[in-house]
The first five atom37 places (N, CA, C, CB, O) and aatype in JSON, in Angstrom:
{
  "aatype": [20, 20, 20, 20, 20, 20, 20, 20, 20, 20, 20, 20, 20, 20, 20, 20, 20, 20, 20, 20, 20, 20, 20, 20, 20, 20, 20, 20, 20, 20, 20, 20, 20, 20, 20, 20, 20, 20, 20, 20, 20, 20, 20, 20, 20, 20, 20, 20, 20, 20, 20, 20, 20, 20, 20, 20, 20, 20, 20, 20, 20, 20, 20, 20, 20, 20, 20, 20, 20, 20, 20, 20, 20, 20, 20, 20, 20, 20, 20, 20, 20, 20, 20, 20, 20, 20, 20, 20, 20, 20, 20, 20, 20, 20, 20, 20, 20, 20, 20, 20, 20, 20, 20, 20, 20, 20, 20, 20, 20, 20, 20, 20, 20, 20, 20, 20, 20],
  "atom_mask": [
    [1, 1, 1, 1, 1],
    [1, 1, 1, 1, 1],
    [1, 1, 1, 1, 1],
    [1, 1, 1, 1, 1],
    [1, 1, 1, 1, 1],
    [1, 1, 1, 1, 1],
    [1, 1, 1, 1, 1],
    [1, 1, 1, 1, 1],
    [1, 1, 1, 1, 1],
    [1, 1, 1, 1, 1],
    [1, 1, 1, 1, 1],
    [1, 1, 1, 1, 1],
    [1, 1, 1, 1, 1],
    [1, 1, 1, 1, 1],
    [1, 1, 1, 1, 1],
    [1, 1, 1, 1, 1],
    [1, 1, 1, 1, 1],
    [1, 1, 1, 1, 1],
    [1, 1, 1, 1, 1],
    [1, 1, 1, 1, 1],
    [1, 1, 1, 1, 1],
    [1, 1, 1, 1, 1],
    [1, 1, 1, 1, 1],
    [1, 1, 1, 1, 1],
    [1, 1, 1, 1, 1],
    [1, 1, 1, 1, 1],
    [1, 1, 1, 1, 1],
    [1, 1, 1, 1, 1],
    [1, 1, 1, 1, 1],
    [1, 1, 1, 1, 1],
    [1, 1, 1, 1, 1],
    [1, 1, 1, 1, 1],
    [1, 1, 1, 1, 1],
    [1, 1, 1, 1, 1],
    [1, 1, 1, 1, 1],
    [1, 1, 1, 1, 1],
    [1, 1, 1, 1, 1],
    [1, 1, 1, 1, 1],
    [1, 1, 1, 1, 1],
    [1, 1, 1, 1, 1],
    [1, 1, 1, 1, 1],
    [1, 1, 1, 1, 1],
    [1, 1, 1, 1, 1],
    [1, 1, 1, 1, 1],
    [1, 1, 1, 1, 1],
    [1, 1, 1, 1, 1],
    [1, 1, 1, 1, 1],
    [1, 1, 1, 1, 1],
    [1, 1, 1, 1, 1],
    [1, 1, 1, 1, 1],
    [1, 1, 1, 1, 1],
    [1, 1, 1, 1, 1],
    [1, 1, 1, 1, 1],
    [1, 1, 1, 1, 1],
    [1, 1, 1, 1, 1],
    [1, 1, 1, 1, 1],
    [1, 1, 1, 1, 1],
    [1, 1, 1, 1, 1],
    [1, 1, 1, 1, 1],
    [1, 1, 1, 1, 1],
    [1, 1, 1, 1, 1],
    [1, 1, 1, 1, 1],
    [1, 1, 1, 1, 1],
    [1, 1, 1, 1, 1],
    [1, 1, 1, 1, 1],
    [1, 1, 1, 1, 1],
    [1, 1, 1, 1, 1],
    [1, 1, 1, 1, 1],
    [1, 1, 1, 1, 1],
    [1, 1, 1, 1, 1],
    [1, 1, 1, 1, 1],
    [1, 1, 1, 1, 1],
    [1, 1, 1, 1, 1],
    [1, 1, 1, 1, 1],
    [1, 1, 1, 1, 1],
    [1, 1, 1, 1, 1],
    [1, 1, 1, 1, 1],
    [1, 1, 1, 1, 1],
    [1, 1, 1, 1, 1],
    [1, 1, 1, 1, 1],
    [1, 1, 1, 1, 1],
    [1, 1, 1, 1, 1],
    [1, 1, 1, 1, 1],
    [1, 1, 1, 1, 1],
    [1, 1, 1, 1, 1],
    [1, 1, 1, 1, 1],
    [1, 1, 1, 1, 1],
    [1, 1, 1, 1, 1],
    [1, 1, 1, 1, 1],
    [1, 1, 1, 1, 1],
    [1, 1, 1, 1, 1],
    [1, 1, 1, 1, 1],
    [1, 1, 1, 1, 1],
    [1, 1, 1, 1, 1],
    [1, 1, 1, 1, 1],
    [1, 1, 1, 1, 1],
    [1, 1, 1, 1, 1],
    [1, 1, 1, 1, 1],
    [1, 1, 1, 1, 1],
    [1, 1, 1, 1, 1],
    [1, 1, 1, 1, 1],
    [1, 1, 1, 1, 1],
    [1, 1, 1, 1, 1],
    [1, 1, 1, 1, 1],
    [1, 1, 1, 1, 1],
    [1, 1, 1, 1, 1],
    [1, 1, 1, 1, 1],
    [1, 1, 1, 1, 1],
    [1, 1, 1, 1, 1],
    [1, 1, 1, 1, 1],
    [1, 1, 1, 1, 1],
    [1, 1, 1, 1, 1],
    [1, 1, 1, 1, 1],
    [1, 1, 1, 1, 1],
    [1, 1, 1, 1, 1],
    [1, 1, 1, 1, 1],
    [1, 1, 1, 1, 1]
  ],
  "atom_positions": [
    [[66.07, 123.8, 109.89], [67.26, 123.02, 109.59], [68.39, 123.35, 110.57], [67.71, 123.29, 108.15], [69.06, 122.56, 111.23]],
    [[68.45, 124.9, 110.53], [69.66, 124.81, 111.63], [69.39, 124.04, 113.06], [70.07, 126.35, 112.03], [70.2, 123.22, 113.49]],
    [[68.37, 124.34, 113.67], [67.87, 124.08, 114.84], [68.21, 122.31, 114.77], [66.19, 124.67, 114.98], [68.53, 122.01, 115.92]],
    [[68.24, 121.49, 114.18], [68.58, 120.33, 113.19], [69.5, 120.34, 113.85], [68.72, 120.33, 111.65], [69.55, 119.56, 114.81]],
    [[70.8, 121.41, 113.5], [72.05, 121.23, 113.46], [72.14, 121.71, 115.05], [72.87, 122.03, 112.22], [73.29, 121.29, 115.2]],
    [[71.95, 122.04, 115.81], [72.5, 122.29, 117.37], [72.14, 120.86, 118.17], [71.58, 123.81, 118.24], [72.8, 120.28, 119.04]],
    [[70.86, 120.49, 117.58], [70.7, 119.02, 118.35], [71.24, 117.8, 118.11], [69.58, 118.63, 118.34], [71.12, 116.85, 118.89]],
    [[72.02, 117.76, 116.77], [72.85, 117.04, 116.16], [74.26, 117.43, 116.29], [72.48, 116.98, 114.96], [75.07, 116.64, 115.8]],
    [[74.81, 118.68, 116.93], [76.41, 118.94, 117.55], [76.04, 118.2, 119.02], [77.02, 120.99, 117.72], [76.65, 117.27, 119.55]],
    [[74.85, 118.92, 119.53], [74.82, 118.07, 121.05], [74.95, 116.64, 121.35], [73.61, 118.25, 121.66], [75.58, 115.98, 122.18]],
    [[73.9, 116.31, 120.1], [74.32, 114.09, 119.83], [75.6, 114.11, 119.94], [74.0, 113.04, 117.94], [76.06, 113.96, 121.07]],
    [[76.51, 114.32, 118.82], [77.4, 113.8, 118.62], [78.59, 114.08, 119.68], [77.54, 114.05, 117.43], [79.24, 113.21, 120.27]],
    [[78.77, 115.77, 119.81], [79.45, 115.47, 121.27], [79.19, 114.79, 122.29], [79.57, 116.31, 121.88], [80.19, 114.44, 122.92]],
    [[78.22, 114.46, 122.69], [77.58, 113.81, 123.6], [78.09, 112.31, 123.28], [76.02, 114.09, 123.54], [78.4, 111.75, 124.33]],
    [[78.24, 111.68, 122.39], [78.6, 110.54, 121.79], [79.89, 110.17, 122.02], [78.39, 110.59, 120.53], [80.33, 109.03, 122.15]],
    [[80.81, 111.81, 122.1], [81.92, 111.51, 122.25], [82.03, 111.23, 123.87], [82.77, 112.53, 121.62], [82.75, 110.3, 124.24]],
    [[81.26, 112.09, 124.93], [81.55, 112.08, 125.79], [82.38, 113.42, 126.44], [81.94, 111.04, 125.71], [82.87, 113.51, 127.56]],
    [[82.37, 114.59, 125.19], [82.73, 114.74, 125.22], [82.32, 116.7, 126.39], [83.1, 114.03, 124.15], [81.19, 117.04, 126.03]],
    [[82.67, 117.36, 127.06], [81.9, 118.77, 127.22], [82.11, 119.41, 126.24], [82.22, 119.64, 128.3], [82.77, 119.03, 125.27]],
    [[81.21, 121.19, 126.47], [81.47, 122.0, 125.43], [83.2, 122.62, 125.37], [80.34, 123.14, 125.59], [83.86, 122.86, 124.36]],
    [[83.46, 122.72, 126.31], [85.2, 123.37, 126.45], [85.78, 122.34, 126.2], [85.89, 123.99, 127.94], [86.8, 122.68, 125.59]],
    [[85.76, 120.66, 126.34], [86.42, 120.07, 125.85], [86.78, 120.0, 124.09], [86.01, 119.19, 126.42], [87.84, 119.66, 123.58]],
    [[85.49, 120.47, 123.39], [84.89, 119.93, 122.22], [85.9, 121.31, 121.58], [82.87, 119.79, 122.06], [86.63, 121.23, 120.59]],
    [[85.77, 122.13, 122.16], [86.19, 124.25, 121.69], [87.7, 123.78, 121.46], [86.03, 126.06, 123.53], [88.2, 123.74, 120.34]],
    [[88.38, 123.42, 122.67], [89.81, 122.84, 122.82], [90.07, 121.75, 121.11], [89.81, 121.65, 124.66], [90.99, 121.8, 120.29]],
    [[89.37, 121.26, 121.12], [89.84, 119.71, 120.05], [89.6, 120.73, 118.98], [88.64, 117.83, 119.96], [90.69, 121.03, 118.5]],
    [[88.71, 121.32, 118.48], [88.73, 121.94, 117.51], [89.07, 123.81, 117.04], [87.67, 121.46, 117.33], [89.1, 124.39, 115.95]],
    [[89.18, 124.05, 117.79], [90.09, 124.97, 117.79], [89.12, 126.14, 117.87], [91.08, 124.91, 116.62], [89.38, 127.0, 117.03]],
    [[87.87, 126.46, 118.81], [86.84, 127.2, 118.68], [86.78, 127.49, 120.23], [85.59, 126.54, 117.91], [87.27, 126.61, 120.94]],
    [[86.17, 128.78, 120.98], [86.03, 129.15, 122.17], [84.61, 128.3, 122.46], [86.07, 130.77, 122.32], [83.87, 127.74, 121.65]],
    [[84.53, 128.39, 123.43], [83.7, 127.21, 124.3], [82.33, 127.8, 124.18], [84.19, 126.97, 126.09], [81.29, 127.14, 124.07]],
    [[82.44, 129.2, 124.2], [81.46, 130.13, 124.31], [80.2, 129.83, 123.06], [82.24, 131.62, 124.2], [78.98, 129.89, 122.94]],
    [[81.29, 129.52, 122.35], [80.94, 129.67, 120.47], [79.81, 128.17, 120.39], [83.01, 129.35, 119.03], [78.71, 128.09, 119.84]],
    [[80.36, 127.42, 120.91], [79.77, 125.61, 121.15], [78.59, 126.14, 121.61], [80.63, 124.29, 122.46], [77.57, 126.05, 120.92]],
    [[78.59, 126.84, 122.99], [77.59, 126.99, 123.38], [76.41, 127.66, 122.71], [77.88, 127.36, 124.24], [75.31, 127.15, 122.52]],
    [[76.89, 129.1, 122.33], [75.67, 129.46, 121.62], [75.03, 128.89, 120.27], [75.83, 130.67, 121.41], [73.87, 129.05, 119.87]],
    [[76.2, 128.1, 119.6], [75.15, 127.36, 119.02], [74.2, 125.94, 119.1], [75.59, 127.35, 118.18], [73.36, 125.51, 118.31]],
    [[74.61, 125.5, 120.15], [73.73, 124.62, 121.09], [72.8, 125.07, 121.45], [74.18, 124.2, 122.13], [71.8, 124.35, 121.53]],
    [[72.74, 126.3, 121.8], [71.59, 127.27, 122.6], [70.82, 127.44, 121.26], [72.19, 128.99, 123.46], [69.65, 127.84, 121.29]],
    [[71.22, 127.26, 120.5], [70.49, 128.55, 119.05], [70.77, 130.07, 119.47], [68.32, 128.53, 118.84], [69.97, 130.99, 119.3]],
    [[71.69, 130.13, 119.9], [71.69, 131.7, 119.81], [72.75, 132.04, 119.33], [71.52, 132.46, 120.99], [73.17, 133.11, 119.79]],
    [[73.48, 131.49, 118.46], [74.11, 131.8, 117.31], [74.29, 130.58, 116.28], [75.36, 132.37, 117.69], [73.97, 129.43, 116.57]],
    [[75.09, 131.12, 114.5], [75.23, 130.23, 113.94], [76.59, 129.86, 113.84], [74.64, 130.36, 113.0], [77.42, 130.6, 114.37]],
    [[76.92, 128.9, 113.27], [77.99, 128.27, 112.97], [78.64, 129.18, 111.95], [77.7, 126.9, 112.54], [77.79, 129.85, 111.36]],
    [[79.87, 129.42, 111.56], [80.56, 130.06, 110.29], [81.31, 128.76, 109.3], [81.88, 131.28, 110.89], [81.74, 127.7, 109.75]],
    [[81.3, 129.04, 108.36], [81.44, 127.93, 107.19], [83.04, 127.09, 108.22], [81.89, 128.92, 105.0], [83.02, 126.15, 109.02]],
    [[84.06, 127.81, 107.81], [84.94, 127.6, 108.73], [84.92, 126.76, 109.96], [85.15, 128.58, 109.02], [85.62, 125.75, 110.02]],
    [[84.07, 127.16, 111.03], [83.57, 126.15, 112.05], [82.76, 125.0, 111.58], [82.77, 126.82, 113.01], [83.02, 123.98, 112.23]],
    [[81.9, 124.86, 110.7], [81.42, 124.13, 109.84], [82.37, 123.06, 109.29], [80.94, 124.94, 108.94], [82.33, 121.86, 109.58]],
    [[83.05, 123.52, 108.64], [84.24, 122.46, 108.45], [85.09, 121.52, 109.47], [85.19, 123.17, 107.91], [85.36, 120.32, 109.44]],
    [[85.47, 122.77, 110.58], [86.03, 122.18, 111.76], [84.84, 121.0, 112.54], [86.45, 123.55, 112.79], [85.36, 119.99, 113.02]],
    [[84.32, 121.05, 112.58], [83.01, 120.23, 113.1], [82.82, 118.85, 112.49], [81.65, 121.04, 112.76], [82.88, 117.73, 112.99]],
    [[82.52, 119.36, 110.99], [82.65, 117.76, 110.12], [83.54, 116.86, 110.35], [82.92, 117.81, 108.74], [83.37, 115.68, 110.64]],
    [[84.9, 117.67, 110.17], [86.06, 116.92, 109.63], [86.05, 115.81, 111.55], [87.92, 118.38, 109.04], [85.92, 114.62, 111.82]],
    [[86.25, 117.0, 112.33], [86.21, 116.26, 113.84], [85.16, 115.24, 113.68], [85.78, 117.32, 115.19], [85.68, 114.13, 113.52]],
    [[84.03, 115.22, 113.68], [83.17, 114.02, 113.7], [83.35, 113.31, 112.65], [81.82, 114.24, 113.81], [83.58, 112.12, 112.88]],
    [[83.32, 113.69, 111.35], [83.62, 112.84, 110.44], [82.43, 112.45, 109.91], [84.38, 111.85, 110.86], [82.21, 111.25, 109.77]],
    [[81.23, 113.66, 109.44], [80.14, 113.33, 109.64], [79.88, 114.15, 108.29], [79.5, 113.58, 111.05], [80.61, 115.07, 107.91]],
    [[78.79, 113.73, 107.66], [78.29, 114.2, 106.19], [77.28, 115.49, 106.69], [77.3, 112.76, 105.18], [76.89, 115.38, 107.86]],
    [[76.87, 116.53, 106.05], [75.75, 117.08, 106.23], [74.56, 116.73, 106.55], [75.61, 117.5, 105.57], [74.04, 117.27, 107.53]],
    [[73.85, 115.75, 105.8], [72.72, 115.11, 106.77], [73.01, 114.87, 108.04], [72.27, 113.87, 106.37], [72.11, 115.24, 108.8]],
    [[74.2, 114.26, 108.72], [73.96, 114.08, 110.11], [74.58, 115.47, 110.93], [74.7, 112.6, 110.58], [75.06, 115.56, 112.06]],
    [[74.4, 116.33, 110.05], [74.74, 118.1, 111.04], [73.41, 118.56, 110.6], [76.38, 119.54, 110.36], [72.76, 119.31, 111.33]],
    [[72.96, 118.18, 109.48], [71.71, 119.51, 109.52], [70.46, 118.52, 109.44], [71.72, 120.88, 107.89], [69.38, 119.09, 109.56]],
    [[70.41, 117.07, 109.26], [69.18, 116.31, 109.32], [68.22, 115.98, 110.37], [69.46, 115.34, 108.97], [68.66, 115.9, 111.51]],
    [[66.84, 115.77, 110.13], [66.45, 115.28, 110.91], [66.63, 113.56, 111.65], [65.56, 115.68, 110.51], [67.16, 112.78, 110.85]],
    [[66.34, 113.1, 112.67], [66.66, 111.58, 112.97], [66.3, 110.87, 111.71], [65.79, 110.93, 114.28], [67.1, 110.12, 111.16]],
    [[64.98, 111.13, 111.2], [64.57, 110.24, 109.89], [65.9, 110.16, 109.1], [63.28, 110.99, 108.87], [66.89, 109.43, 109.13]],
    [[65.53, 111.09, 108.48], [66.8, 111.68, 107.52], [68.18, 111.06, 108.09], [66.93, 113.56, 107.6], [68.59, 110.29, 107.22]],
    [[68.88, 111.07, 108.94], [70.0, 110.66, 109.24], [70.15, 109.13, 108.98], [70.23, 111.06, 110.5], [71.1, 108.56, 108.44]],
    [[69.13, 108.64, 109.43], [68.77, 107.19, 109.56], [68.73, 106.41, 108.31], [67.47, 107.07, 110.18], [69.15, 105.32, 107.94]],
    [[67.89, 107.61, 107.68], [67.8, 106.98, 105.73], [68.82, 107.01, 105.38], [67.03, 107.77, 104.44], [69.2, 106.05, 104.7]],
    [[69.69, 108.01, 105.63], [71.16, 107.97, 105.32], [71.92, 106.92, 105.74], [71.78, 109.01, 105.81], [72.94, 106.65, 105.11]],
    [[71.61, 106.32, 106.61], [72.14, 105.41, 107.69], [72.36, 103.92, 106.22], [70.6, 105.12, 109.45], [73.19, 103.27, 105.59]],
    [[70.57, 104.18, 106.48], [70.24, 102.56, 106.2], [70.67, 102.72, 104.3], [68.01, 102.0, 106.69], [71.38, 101.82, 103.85]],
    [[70.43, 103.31, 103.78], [71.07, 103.23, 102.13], [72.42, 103.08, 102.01], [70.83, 104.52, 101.25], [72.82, 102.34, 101.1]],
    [[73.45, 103.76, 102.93], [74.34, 103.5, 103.36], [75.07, 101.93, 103.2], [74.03, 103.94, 104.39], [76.0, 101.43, 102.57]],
    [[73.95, 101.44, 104.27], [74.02, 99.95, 104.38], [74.07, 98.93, 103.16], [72.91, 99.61, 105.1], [74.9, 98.1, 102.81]],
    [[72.74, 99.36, 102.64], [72.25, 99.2, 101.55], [73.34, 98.87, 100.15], [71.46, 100.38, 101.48], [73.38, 97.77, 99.6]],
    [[74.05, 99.86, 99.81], [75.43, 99.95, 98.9], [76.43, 99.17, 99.44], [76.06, 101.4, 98.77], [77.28, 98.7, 98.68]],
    [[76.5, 98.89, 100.93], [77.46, 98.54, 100.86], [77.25, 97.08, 100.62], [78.13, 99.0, 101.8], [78.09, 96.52, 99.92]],
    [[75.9, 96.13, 101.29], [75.52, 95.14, 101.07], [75.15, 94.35, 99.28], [74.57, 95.35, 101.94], [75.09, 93.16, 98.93]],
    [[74.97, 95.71, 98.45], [75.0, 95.2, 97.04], [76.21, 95.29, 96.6], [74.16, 95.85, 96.11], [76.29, 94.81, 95.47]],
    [[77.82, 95.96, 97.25], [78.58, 95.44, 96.7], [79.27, 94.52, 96.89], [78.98, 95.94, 96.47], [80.23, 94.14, 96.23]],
    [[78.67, 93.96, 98.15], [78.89, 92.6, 98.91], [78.32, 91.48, 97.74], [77.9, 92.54, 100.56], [79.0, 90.67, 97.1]],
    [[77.2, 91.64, 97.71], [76.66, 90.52, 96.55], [77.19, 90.63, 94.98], [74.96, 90.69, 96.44], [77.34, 89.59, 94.33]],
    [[77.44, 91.84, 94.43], [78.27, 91.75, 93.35], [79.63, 90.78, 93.72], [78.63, 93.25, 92.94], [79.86, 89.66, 93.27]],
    [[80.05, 91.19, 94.21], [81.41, 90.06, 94.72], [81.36, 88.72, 94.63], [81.76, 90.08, 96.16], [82.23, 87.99, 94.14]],
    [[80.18, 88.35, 95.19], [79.9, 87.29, 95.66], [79.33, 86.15, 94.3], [78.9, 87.67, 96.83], [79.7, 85.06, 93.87]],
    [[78.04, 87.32, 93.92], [77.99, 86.68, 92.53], [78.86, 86.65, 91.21], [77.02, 87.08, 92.13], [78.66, 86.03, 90.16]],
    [[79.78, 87.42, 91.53], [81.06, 87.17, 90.75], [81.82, 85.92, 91.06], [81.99, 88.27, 90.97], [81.79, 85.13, 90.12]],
    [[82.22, 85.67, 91.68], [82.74, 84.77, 92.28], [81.87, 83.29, 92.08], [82.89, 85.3, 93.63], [82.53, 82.28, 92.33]],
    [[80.5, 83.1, 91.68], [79.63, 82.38, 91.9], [79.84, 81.96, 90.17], [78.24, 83.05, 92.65], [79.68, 80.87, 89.64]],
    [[80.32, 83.48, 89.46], [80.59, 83.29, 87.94], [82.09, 82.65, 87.52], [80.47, 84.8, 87.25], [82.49, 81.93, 86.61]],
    [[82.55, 83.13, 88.39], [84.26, 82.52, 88.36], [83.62, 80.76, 88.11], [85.53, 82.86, 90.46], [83.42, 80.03, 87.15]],
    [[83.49, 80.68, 89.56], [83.47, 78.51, 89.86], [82.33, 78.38, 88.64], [82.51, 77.55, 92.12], [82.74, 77.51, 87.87]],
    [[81.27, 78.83, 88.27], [80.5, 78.13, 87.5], [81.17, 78.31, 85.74], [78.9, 78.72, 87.83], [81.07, 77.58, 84.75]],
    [[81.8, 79.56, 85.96], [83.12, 79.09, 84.49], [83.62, 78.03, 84.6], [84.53, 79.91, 84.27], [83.41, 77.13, 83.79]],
    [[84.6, 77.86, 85.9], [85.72, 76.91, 86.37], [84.76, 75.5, 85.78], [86.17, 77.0, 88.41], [85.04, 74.98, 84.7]],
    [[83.84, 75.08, 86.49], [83.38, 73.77, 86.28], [83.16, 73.77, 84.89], [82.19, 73.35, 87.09], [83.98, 73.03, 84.37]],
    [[82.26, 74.38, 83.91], [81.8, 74.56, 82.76], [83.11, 73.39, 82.27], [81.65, 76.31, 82.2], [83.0, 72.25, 81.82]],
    [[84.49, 74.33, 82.62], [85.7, 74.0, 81.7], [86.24, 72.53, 82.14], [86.96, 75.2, 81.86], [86.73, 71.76, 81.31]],
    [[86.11, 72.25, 83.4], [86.6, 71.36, 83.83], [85.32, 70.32, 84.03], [87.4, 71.8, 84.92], [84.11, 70.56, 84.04]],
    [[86.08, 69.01, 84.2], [85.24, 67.84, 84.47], [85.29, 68.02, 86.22], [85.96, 66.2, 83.73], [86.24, 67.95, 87.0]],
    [[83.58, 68.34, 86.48], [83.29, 68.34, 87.91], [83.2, 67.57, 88.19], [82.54, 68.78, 88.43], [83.64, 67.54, 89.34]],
    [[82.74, 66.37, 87.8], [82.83, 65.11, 88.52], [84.28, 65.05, 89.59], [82.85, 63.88, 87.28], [84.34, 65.12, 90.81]],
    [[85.47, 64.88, 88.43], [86.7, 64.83, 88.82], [87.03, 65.84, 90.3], [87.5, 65.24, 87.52], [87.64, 65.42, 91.29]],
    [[86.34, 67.52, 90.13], [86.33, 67.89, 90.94], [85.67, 67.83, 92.42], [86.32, 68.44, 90.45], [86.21, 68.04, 93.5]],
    [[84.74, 67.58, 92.22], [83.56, 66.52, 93.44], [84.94, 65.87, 94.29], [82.22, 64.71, 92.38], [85.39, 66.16, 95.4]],
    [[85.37, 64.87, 93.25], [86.17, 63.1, 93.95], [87.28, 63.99, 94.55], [87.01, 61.45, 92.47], [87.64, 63.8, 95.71]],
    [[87.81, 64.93, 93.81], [88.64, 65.67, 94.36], [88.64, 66.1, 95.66], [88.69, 66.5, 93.76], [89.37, 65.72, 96.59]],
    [[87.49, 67.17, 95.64], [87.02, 68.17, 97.05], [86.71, 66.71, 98.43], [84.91, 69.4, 96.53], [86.88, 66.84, 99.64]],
    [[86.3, 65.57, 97.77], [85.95, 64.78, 98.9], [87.03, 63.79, 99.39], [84.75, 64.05, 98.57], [86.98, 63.2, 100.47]],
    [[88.03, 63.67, 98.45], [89.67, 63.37, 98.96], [90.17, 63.77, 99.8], [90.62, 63.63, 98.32], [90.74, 63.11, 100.66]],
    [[90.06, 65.12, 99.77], [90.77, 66.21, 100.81], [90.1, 65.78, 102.57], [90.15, 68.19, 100.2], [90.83, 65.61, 103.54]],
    [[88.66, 65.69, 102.59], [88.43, 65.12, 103.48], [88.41, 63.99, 104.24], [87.97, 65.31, 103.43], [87.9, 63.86, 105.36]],
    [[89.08, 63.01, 103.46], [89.42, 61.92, 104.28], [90.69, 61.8, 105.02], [89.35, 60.91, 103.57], [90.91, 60.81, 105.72]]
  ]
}
C-alpha cells in the first residue's frame, strides 16, 4: 500500500507539473523529505499526510490506491453524481405530469404552439 502511495505523490505532482523542491516549498516540507518518499526510503508522517491531501485535494484511495482502485473510485463517483442528476430530472418529470393532471393540456399544447408562431 505504501509503495501505492509514492507512485501516486509522483502522479499527482507530476500532474501538477510540478518538481520535488517545488512541491516541499507549496507545502511546507524539505525537498529531501518528497524525495525519500518517492524513493520508498522513507514514510510520510500523519502531518505530511495531511499536508499532501489537503494540497491535492485528494481522498485516500488516490494516495494509497491502486490505478484500479482509484478508477473505481473515479467511476462510482460518476455514478452518484449521474443518479442525482436523474432524481432531478425525474422530479421534475413529476412536477409537469402533476401540472397537466390539474390542468387542461389540451389548452396547454395550443398554448406552447402559440408561442411559436
Amino acid at each position: 500500500m505504501i509503495e501505492n502511495f509514492a507512485l501516486n505523490l509522483i502522479r499527482l505532482r507530476k500532474q501538477k507539473g510540478l518538481s520535488q523542491k517545488e512541491l516541499a516549498k507549496k507545502i511546507g516540507m524539505l525537498p529531501q523529505t518528497i524525495s525519500n518518499i518517492e524513493n520508498q526510503k522513507g514514510y510520510p508522517t500523519f502531518s505530511n499526510l495531511d499536508k499532501i491531501a489537503r494540497y491535492f485535494n485528494v481522498s485516500a484511495t488516490e494516495l494509497f490506491g491502486t490505478p484500479q482502485q482509484i478508477e473505481l473510485e473515479r467511476v462510482m463517483f460518476q455514478t452518484d453524481e449521474y443518479s442525482r442528476k436523474a432524481e432531478k430530472i425525474l422530479s421534475a418529470v413529476s412536477v409537469f405530469e402533476n401540472f397537466v393532471k390539474k390542468y387542461d393540456y389540451q389548452k396547454i399544447i395550443e398554448f406552447g404552439l402559440s408561442l411559436k408562431e
